[in-house]
Structure formats: structure tokens, C-alpha cells
N, C-alpha and C positions, 0 to 999 in steps of 0.2 A: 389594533395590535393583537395579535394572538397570546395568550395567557401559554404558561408552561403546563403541559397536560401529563398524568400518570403513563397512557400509552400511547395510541392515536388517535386521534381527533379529523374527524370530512366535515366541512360545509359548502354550502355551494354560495357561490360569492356573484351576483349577477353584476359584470360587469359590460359595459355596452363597447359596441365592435367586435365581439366574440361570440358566434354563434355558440350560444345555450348556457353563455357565461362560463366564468371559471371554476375550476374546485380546488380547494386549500384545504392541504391535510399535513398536521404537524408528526413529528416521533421526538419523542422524550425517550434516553436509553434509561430507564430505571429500573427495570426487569427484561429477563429476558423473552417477556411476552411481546415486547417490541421488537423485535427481530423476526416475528409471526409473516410467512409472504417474502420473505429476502431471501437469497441464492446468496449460500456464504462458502466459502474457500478459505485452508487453511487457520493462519491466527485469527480469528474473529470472536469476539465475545464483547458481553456485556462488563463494563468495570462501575461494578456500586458506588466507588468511592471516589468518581474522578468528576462530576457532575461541577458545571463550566461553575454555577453559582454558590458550592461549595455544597452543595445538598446534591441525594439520586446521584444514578449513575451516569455514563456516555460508553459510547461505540469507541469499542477498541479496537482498532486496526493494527494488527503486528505485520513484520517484515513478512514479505513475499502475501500478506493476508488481502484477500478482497470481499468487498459485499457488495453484493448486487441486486435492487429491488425494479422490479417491473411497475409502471404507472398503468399502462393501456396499450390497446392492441397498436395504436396506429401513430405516427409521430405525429408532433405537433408543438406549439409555442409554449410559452411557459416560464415560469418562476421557479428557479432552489435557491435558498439562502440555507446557511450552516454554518454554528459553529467550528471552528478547526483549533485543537492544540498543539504548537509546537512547540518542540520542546529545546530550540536551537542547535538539534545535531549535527554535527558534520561530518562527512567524510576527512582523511587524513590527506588526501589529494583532489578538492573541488573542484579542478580543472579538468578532471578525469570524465568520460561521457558517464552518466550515472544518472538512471531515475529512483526519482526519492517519493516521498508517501503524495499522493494526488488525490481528486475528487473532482466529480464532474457528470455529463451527461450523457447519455447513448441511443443512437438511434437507432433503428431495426436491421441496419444492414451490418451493423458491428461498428460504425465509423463513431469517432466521439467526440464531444470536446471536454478537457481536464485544466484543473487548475491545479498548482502544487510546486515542485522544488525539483530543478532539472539540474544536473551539474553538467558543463561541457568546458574549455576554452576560450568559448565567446557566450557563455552565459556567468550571468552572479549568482548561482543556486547556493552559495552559503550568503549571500546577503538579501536576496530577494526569492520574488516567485514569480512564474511564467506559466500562462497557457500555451492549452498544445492542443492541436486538432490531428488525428490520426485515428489507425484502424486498429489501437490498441494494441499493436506490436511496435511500428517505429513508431515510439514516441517521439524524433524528433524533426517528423516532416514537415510540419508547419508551426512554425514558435512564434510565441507575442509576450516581450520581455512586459512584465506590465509595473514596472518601476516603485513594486510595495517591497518595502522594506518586512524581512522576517523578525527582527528587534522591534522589541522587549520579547523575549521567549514569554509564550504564554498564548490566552483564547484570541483568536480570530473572527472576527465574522464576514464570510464571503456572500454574495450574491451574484448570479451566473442569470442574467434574464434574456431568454429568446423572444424578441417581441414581435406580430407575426408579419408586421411593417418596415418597423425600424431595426430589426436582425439582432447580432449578437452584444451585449453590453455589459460590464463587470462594475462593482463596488466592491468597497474593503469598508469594514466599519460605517457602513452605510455614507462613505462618501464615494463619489463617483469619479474611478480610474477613467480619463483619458486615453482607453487604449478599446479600440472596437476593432471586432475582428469580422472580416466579409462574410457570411454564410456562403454566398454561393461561391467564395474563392476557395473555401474548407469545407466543401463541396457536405453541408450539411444543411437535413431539410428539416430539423426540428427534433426531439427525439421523446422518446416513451420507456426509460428508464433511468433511471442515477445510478452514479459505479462512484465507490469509496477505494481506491489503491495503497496496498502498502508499500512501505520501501523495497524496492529491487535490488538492490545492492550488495555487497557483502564486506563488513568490516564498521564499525560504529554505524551498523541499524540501528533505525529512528524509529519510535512507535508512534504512530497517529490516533489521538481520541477527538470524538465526531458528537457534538449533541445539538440539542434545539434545532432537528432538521426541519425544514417546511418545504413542501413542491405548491405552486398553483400553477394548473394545469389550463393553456388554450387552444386556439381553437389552432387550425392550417395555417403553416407560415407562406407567405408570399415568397418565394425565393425567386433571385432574380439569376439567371446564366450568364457566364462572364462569355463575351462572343469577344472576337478579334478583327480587324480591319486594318487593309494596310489603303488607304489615299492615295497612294506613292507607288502606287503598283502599275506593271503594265496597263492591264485592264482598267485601271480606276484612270489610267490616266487617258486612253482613248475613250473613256467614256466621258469625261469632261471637256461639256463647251470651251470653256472656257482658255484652255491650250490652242483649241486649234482654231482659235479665234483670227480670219484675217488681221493682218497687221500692215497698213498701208507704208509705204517709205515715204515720208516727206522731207521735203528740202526746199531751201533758198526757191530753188526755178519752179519748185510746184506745189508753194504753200497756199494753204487753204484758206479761205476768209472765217470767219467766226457767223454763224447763221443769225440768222432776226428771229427775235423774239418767239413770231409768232409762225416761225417757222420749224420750233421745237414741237417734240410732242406735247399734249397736254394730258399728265398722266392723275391717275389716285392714287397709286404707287408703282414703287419699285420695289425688285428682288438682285439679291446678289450671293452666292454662295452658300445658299438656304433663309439667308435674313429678307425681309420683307419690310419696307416701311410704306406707312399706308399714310399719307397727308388728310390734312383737316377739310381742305379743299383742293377740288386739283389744281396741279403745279404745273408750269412748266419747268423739262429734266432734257438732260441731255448724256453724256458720256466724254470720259480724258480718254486720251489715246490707248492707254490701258483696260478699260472697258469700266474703269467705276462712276458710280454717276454722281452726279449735281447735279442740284437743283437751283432754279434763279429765285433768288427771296427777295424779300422775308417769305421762310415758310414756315409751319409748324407740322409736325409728325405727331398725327393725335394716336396710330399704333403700328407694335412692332410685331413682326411673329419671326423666329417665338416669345411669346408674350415673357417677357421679364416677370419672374416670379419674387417675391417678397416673404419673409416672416413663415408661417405660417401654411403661406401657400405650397412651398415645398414638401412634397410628401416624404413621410420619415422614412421610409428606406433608402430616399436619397442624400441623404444628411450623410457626411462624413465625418472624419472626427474634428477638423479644421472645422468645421462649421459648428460640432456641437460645443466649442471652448467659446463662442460667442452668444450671445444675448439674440433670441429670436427674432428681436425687431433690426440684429444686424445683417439677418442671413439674405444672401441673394443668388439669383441664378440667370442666365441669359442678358445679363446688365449691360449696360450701356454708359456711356460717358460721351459729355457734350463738349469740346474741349482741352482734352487731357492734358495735366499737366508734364512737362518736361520732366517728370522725376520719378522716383520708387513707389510711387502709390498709384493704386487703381481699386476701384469698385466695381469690377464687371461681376464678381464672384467670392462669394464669404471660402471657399475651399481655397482661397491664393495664402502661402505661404507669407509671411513677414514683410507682404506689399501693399496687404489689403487695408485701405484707411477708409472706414465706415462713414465720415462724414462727406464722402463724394459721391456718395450713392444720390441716384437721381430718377425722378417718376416721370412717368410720362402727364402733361402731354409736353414736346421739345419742343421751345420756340427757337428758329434759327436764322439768323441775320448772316449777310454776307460774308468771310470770312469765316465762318464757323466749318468745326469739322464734328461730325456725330461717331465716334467710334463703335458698334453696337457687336454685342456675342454671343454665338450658342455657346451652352455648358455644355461639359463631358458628361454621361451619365455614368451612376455605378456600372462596373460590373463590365463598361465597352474596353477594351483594352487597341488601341491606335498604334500603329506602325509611325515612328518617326520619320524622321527627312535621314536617310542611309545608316541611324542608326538607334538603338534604342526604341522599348516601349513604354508607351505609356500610360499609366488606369491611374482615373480617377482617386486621391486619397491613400496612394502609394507611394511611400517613398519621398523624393522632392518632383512630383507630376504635377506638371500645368492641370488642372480642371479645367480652360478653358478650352473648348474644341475650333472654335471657326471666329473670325473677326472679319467685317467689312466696312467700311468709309463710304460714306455719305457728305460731299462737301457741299454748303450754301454759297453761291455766287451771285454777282450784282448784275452779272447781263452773261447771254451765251458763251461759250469759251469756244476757238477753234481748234479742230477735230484733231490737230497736233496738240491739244497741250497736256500737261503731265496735269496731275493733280499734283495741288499743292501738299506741304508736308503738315502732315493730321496735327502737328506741334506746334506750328508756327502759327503767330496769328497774325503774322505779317502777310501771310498767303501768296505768297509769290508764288509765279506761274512760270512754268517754261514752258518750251516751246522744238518739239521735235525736228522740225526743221534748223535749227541750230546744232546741232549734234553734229559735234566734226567729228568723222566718220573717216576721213582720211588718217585720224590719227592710230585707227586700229590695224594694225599687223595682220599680214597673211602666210603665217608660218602653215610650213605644212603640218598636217594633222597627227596623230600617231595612231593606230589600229584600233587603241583601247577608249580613242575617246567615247563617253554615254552620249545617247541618243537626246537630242536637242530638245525633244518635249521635255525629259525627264526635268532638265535642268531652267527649264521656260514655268511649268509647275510647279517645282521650289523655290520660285521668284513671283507667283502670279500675286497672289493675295499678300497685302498688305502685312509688311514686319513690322506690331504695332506694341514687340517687348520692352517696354520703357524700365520695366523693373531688373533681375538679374538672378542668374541661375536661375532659370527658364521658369521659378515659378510661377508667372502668369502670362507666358507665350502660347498664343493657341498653337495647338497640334498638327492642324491642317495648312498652317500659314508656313511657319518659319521652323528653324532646327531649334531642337531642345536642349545643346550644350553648346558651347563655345569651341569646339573643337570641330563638330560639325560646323556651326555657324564657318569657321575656318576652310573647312575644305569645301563649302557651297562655296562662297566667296572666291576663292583660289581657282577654284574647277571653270566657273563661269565664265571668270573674268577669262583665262586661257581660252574657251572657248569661243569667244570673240576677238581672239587675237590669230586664229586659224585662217584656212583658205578653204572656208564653211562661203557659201554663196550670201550678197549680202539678204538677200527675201531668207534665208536660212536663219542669220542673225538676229533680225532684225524685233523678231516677239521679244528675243532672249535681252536684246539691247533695252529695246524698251520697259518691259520689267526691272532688268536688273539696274536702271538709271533709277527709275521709281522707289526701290529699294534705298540707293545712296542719296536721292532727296530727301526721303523721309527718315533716316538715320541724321544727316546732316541738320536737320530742320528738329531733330532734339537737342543737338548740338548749340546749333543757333539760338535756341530756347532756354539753354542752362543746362541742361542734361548734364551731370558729372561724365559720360562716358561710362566705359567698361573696363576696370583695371584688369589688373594681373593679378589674379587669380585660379592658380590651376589652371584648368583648360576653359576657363568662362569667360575670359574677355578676349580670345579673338574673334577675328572677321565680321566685325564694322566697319571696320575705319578705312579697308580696301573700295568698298563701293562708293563713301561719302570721294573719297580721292580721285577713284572713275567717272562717278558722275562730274563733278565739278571739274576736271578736265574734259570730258568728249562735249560738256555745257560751256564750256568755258568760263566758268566762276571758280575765279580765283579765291575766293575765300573757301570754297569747296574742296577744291584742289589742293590747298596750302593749308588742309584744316588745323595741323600744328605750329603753325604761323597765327592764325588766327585766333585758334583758339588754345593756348598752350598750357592751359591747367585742365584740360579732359584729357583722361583716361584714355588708352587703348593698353589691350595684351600684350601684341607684340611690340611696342615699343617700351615698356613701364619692365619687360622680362627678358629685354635684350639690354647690353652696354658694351662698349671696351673697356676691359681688363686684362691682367696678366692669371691667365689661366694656366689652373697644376696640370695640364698636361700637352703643356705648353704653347698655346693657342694664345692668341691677344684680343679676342671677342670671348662675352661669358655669356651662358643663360643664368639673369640676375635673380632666380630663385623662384620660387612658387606665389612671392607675392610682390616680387620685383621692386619698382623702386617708382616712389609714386608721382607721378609727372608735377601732380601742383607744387610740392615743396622739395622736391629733391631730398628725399628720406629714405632711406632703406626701409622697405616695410616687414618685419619678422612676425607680428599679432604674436606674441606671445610662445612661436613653435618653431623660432628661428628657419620662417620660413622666408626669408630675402637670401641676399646676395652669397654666395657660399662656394663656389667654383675655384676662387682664388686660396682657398684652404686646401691642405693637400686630406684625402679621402683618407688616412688613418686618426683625422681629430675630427672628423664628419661628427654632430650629434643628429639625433633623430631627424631635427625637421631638415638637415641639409638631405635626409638620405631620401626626404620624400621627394625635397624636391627636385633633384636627381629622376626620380620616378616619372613626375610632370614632366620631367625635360622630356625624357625618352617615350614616354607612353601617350599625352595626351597636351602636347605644346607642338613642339617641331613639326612633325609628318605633316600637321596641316598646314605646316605655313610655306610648305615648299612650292605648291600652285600659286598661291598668293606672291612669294618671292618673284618668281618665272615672270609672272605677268603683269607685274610691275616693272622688270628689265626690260621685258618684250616692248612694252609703251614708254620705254625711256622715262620712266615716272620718278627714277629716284630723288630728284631733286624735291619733285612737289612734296613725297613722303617723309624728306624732313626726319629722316632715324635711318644713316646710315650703318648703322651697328646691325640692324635687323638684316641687312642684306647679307653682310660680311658673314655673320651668325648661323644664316640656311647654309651662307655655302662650307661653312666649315661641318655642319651636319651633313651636308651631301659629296664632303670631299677629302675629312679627317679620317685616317684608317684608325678604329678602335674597337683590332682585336686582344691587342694588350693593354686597352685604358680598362675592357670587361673582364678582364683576366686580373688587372690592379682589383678593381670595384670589387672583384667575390672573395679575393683573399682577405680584404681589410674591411670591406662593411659586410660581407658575406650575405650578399644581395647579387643576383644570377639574371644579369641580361641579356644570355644570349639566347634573344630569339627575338624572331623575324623582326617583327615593328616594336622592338626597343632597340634594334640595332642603330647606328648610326647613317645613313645613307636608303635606311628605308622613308617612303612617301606613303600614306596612307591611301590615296585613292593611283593607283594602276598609272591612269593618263597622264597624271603629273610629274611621276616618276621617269615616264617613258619620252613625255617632254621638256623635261629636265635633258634629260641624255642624249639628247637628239638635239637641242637649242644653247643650253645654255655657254657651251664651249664658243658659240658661234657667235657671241655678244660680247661689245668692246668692252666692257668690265672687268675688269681680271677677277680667275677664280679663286688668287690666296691670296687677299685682303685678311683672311682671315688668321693668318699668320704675319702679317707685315702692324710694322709698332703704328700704334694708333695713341691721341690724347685719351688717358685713363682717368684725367682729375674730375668728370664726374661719378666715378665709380666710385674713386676711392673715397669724395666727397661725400656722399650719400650714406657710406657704411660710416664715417666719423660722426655724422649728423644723427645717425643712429647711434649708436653707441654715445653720447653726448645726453641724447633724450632716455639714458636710461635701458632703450632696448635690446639685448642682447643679442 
């Protein structure tokens, strides 16, 4: 530990990984011969009497004051730690934008990063402090709330460490803030000065005093470039095999037999999607109609590429801050699961938000017996930023982002499979097989098209790779597989299923069929498994429960088909956020809130923010959480469920779907005129929806829209169900049951 020194103090501190080692040099303000070498401006002085440990003095920073001391010519890594006094000032209006006294580092180009007390509307600068990365004019282009409290007024001690690996990291009181910030997202490469700021403000200026400053000083930081990729792109997607994979039709009259043994290949391994499994000895492998492969076992996979890293092996610039709240023997990358279970937990990656359960993490080498499914994952790296499925990006350690990038399935089988059969579902350890030749095929509609339908790779590519998100709110759905919010999940779901109800040729369909069946196996097959489902939540649990209901009609599994027959305490969005009620604007279908109403017990669900049922209230006693969920209705629930709706009437499915209220529901969203219910909403909660996709009668993707308008008049359903009296006593049930338990 560094002693407190009269003025400056250099030593060279050899420490390894740092070319020529580091150099630690303290400032003690006790005179103003320490200020010898610093660029000062305005209020700056030496105060003899303000010194942190009651002796000497400290750097005085007054309003509008800064000092600024040069390290060395050229940027680089490195350590500041500082005392900081605050003295709990505050402006009379902290909501006001306002910067207040800061401290922090700068690099050569002017760019910096600052720690210190921001005021804005979405910041606590009277209760906490926040980093900032910018060029020293906007202070507030890049901000990272860092959740320290400014209470008890008095000394501070910060440390700011650039480390040339592991990037940007902060403590308070030498305990370590949870909040790291990207270098190359803050587009900074290390820096070779420190800057002290005073308050900018005007009206209750704050003075800042600065003592027991130390820098050590390293070597070139690694920065890594944040690059972007979209998957999902034209180009990306003619570039992949794996769309324009033939896809044979089988049927009754020209089904295939299952090959002999020894008529597979005999491989050392397989590849799929960039994964690689390398067996212990070679196996015979084969492929499901989908193109993923099995193997006949017993086999064992003695390795994967890319190789599953552990602990240690992950190098620290790739660590995020999810990964740095766990114990290094938790951290993983590229993981794999043998198995997985039917529920919220996975180990493919220590970055998964509130899913990840460390004691399922698993080494190689995989022994795998018939029956078995190998779930296996690339990680996202820093810094890659991925193009979702139509919408959203996503990086690594941002936000609520999947880290995981690609997932592929590897099934173990007891004898050859024939070249129709699906893969079974990675959940089930029942392993049932289907059989493409069974696919009634006559049950799909040949409506005509509308102009705006997308092109059939597109939507053959957002069904290829296995949907292997068993958790929720996408934090551990890979990137490349499946959509990352439920709202997409929605309108993938919606969009497909219509497109296979077109007068699309059937060799046209038929990839799209056969993915999109595999899709509602392996959804179904978590179901099967225990899987709670996907409640009502926001926009996060629709469009599953569409394809579990496709596939097990065009398969004919009735259990499939009838999955709310079968299975009636799982979860789905649109049924848990649809019911009949008497609605205030005078409708007799509602949307039952943001978190709807929860299939297993029939409850209103509010969590605390009254976010359930609320439609049947008239909009001048709305509180907060009715007005959000009003917002869900119109921004990020309905528009996707209107493909979904369509192509469930188109295939005559209502029955199977078991929630007629969801039907009634779309159509009073695509048939209710509400330009005086938006004209009500702004007077009385003075909440403004008019525009486009919060309107009523908008669809989010184009074709469904366009196939709404064009079909849905022509289907013997009537389109005001949604106006004709319907049984309301489970609605009204569910909000008494609430309220009962307390819930308001």
C-alpha cells in the first residue's frame, strides 16, 4: 500500500503482462508544489486545511474549475484511484439536465471517461453518481448509472482501472461496482492524462476537494471493435446451405424405408451450423428430414468445436459483467447440455440472465445412449452486435441480450431413422419420431397470395435451426436460431403459418412445412415435458403455442393439436391476455392486461403494478399499471397476433385452439373503429395513440394485414363476435380471486 507522501512519489512497480511493467506515482495536495506539471483553469487551488485524514491539505476544485495533468505521450492502461469530497450539494431542481463536479480519464484525441454527479430526468444525480464517456462537451452521450449512493456527504474513494484485457472497471470504497463499461462501445483506447471537473452549473455550486491521488500506469489496451452482422440478410441467407437445402415431399405412396446399418456413413464427426462434434470412435450418422443429424449408439463425443471453454479459460476481455457476479469456476462459454431439462435453467453460458443454474454445467467427454438429445452452443463474442429475426439488436452483455449465438441438436438413436422422419423433441425423453409422410397436407389452404408476401427463404431461415429457448425473455435464445422477443416470436409464427395456407406450389412449401412442423415438435415436446409454457407477459409469451397446434394437426396428434385440452395449466400469451368481458368501450371481448390471467389457477395476475385485467374500468380511474398495459395492448401484443388469428380461421383450427376469446379479440382490433376511444385515452390519461401501429386495425407485418383484407370477410365466422354477449364469469372470476388473494 502506498504511504501518504509530502508531494510526489514514482516507483516502478514490475508487474508481469505489461510490457516494462507499471509506474505508480501518488499526489498528496499539501503544498502547492504539487500542482507542479498540471494545466489548471479557473477555481483551482491548493486547501491546507481540508486534507481527507484531518492533516495537509487537498485539491480544490471550484465551479466551472478544472485541472488537468498529463501522464505520457501515448495512451494506454492503467490505474486512478482518488479520494473525492462531497459535500451533498444539490441543485433546487435535479431533474434538470446539469453537470456537476466529475473526475476521470482522457485520452489523446480529447474523448474521456468521467466519474461524478449528472442531473437529468432519468438520472439520480442528487442520490447517486454515474459515469460518462464522451468528448468532453456532451457529457451525456454515453451514461452508466453505477448504483453508489452519495450518502453520508463526506470522502469517497473511487478507482477508475483500464485493464489492457479485461477493459473498463470501477470501485467505490475499494468495493467492486457491478457496472463495466465497453471500451470499444465508448469508443476509447486507454488514456494518458486525468481531468478533475468542477460543477457546471449555476445556482447551489458544489465545491469538489481531491486528495490521495495515485495513477499506475500500463502498458497498450487490447481494444476490441464492436462489428455488426445481420444472418437474416439477403445475402446471408443465399449464402447459406442450409435454406436451399432440397427438401424431398414424402407421402403414404412414396415413403421411404429406414437404411441398414451398414449402409450409413461411417463418420469421426459431424458439423452443423459451425458446431462440430468429433466422436471417440467413428460412428455411424445419418440426418432427419430437416438436415440435423444422429447418430446410432451408444456413442460418445470425446470433442466439440468450438471447444467449450471453462473458468479461467475465458479470456478477460471477454467476461461480462453477468459473468463477473459469478465465482470463476462458474463461468462458461460455448456450453452444452446433454438433455435439457423442460424448464428455466440452462448452462450453456455464465452471460444468461436469471436462467443460468451452474450445477448443469457439463465437460466433455458425452456419453450418449439412445434417446438422448446433445443440445451444444457458440457464444456471442464482445463487441459482435447481431441482427435479430425482423427486429432488434443484439450485443453481447447489453441490456436483456441472449450471449448465446448458434445452437445445434445432435440426437442418439437405437437403429437408422427413415429419411422422412423429424427429429425428435431435444425435451422429450420419450423420443417419439414422426414421420413426414403423415403430414396431411390436404389440410392446408390455397388462398390466394397478396403482393406483400416475403420471400419463402426468408421465412424457411427463421424456422431452420432449432428453437431451443426453454427459458424466457430471450435471455438465453440463440441469435441465429429463433426471434428475441415474443412479439416477434408472434409475427414469425403468424407470417409462416399464412404462408403455408397460400397457393405457394407445394415443392415451394414444403422446406417451410417441414421446419416449421419441427419448430411445433420441439415446442410441444417441452410442453410434453413439464414446461410451464409462456405466460402473459408484455409482448414475451406469444407465438408458441401456434405451431405446437400446426404441427399436431397437419401430424395428427391430437394431443398436439388440443395442447389446451391436454395440457391446461401451461401458459400461452394469447390466451392468459385475451377473455370475454364487458368492456368500457363497449366491446364484450378484453385484452386482460399486461399480465393477464394465469391459466393454471384462474387468478388475475397484477405482480404488484396492477398489471391484469383493467379494460372493464372506465379510463378516467386507469392507475399507472392499467395505462401500461393499455400500451402492451396497442404496441407490442395485438399487431402480431393478427397472422396468427387469420391462419388459424384459414385451417379451420378454432376448435383445436380451445380460447375463443383470442379470435373474437383480433377481430375487434381489426374491426373496432377507435378514433374516439384515442380521443377518450388522451383527454383522461393523456397518453397520445395516434399513430400508425398503436392504432387499432394496424398488423405489424404488411402481408397479414393485406391478408386479413382480402380473406378474412370470406370465412364463415362472423366478424362481430366481438360485439355479441359472450359468458364473462371467467373474467369476472379471476379479478374476484384476485382481489380475495390480496391483489389489487
Amino acid at each position: 500500500m502506498l504511504k501518504r507522501m509530502p508531494a510526489l512519489v514514482w516507483t516502478v512497480l514490475g508487474l508481469s503482462g505489461l510490457v516494462g511493467g507499471q509506474e505508480a506515482r501518488m499526489w498528496s495536495f499539501d503544498s502547492q508544489e504539487a500542482l507542479a506539471g498540471w494545466t489548471l483553469t479557473g477555481d483551482v487551488t491548493v486547501d491546507a486545511t481540508k486534507g481527507r485524514d484531518g492533516k495537509g491539505g487537498a485539491l480544490k476544485v471550484g465551479p466551472g474549475g478544472v485541472a488537468l495533468l498529463k501522464l505520457r505521450d501515448t495512451d494506454g492502461a492503467g490505474k486512478v484511484e482518488l479520494w473525492a469530497y462531497d459535500d451533498g450539494t444539490k441543485p433546487e431542481n435535479p431533474k434538470a439536465h446539469r453537470v456537476g463536479p466529475r473526475w476521470g480519464i482522457v485520452q489523446n484525441d480529447g474523448r474521456l471517461l468521467a466519474v461524478g454527479i449528472l442531473y437529468a430526468n432519468y438520472l439520480g444525480g442528487a442520490e447517486g453518481y454515474t459515469a460518462t464517456a464522451c468528448d468532453g462537451k456532451d457529457w451525456f452521450d454515453q451514461l452508466l448509472w453505477l448504483g453508489v449512493n452519495r450518502a453520508p456527504a463526506g470522502w469517497h474513494k473511487w478507482t477508475i482501472e483500464f485493464d489492457p484485457e479485461a477493459g473498463i472497471a470501477f470501485s467505490h470504497n475499494d468495493k467492486d461496482i457491478n457496472r463495466t463499461l465497453d471500451a470499444g462501445k465508448a469508443r476509447l483506447n486507454g488514456f494518458r492524462a486525468i481531468a478533475i471537473f468542477g460543477d457546471n452549473g449555476k445556482g447551489n455550486e458544489q465545491t469538489l476537494w481531491v486528495d490521495d491521488l495515485s495513477v499506475t500506469l500500463g502498458g497498450p489496451v487490447k481494444t476490441i471493435p464492436v462489428t455488426e452482422a445481420d444472418p437474416y440478410s439477403e445475402k446471408a441467407i443465399a449464402a447459406d446451405p442450409s435454406v436451399r437445402r432440397q427438401v424431398a415431399i414424402y407421402t403414404k405412396a412414396n415413403a421411404p424405408a429406414a437404411p441398414k446399418p451398414e449402409d450409413l456413413p461411417l463418420k469421426e464427426s459431424v458439423s452443423q451450423y459451425g458446431i462440430t462434434w468429433t466422436f471417440e470412435k467413428p460412428a455411424r450418422v445419418g440426418q432427419f428430414i430437416n438436415g440435423d443429424w444422429y447418430v446410432v449408439g451408444p456413442a460418445t463425443v470425446a470433442a466439440i468445436e468450438p471447444k467449450p471453454l471453462y473458468g479461467n479459460e475465458i479470456p478477460k476481455h471477454q467476461l461480462d459483467h453477468m459473468d463477473k457476479e459469478r465465482p470463476e469456476a462458474q463461468r462458461v462459454r460455448n456450453g452444452f447440455m446433454l438433455n435439457p431439462p423442460a424448464a428455466m435453467k440452462v448452462a450453456y453460458d455464465s452471460g444468461v440472465r436469471n436462467w443460468f443454474e451452474p450445477s448443469l454445467i457439463q465437460k466433455l467427454p458425452v456419453a450418449m445412449k439412445p434417446g438422448d438429445s446433445l443440445v451444444s452452443t457458440i457464444s456471442m463474442p464482445k463487441n459482435l452486435v447481431l441482427a435479430a429475426q425482423l427486429r432488434n439488436k443484439i450485443q453481447r452483455g447489453e441490456g436483456d441480450s441472449s450471449p448465446i449465438r448458434t445452437a445445434a441438436v445432435l440426437t442418439c438413436v437405437a437403429e437408422p431413422q427413415p429419411p422422412d422422419a423429424f427429429r425428435p423433441a431435444f425435451c422429450d425423453r420419450t423420443a417419439k419420431v414422426y414421420l413426414a409422410r403423415n403430414l396431411r397436407r390436404e389440410l392446408l389452404p390455397k388462398v390466394a397470395a397478396t403482393k406483400s408476401m416475403p420471400k419463402v427463404e426468408q421465412y424457411v431461415r427463421f424456422t431452420q435451426r432449432p428453437w431451443v429457448g426453454t427459458g424466457f425473455f430471450g435471455f438465453e435464445e440463440p441469435v441465429e436460431n429463433m426471434p428475441q422477443y415474443g412479439q416477434e416470436d408472434g409475427r414469425v409464427s403468424g407470417v409462416a403459418a399464412l404462408m403455408l395456407c397460400t397457393d405457394l406450389t407445394p415443392e415451394q412449401k414444403e422446406p417451410l412445412l417441414v421446419n416449421y412442423v419441427q419448430v411445433g415438435i420441439d415446442l410441444g415436446g417441452m410442453i410434453r415435458a413439464g414446461h410451464p409454457g409462456w405466460t402473459g407477459w408484455g409482448g414475451h409469451g406469444s407465438g408458441r403455442k401456434l405451431p405446437i397446434v400446426f404441427a399436431g394437426l397437419l401430424l395428427g396428434d391430437d394431443e398436439l393439436a388440443n395442447i389446451n385440452r391436454s395440457f391446461p395449466k401451461a401458459s400461452f400469451g394469447e390466451d392468459e391476455q385475451t377473455a370475454y368481458g364487458a368492456c368500457w368501450t363497449g366491446a364484450t371481448v378484453v385484452f386482460a392486461g399486461h399480465s393477464g390471467i394465469d391459466a393454471a389457477t384462474g387468478v388475475a395476475r397484477n405482480r404488484g403494478n396492477d398489471w391484469g385485467p383493467y379494460e372493464h374500468i372506465p379510463p378516467a380511474k386507469w392507475k399507472p399499471g392499467h395505462n401500461t398495459s393499455e400500451a402492451y395492448r396497442r404496441a407490442n401484443t395485438t399487431g402480431c397476433w393478427v397472422g396468427e388469428a387469420l391462419a388459424l380461421r384459414l385451417l379451420r383450427a378454432e376448435k383445436a385452439w380451445a380460447h375463443d376469446a383470442f379470435f373474437d379479440y383480433v377481430d375487434r382490433w381489426m374491426f373496432e373503429k377507435d378514433a374516439e376511444i384515442i380521443k377518450t385515452l388522451k383527454e383522461v390519461t393523456g397518453k397520445d395513440y395516434d399513430r400508425e401501429w398503436t392504432r387499432q386495425g394496424f398488423a405489424w407485418d404488411a402481408f397479414a394485414g393485406e391478408m386479413w383484407a382480402k380473406h378474412r370477410a370470406t370465412l364463415p365466422a362472423p366478424t362481430d363476435g366481438w360485439k355479441q354477449p359472450h359468458d364473462d364469469s371467467y373474467y369476472r372470476a379471476a379479478i374476484e380471486k384476485s382481489q380475495k388473494q390480496g391483489k389489487p
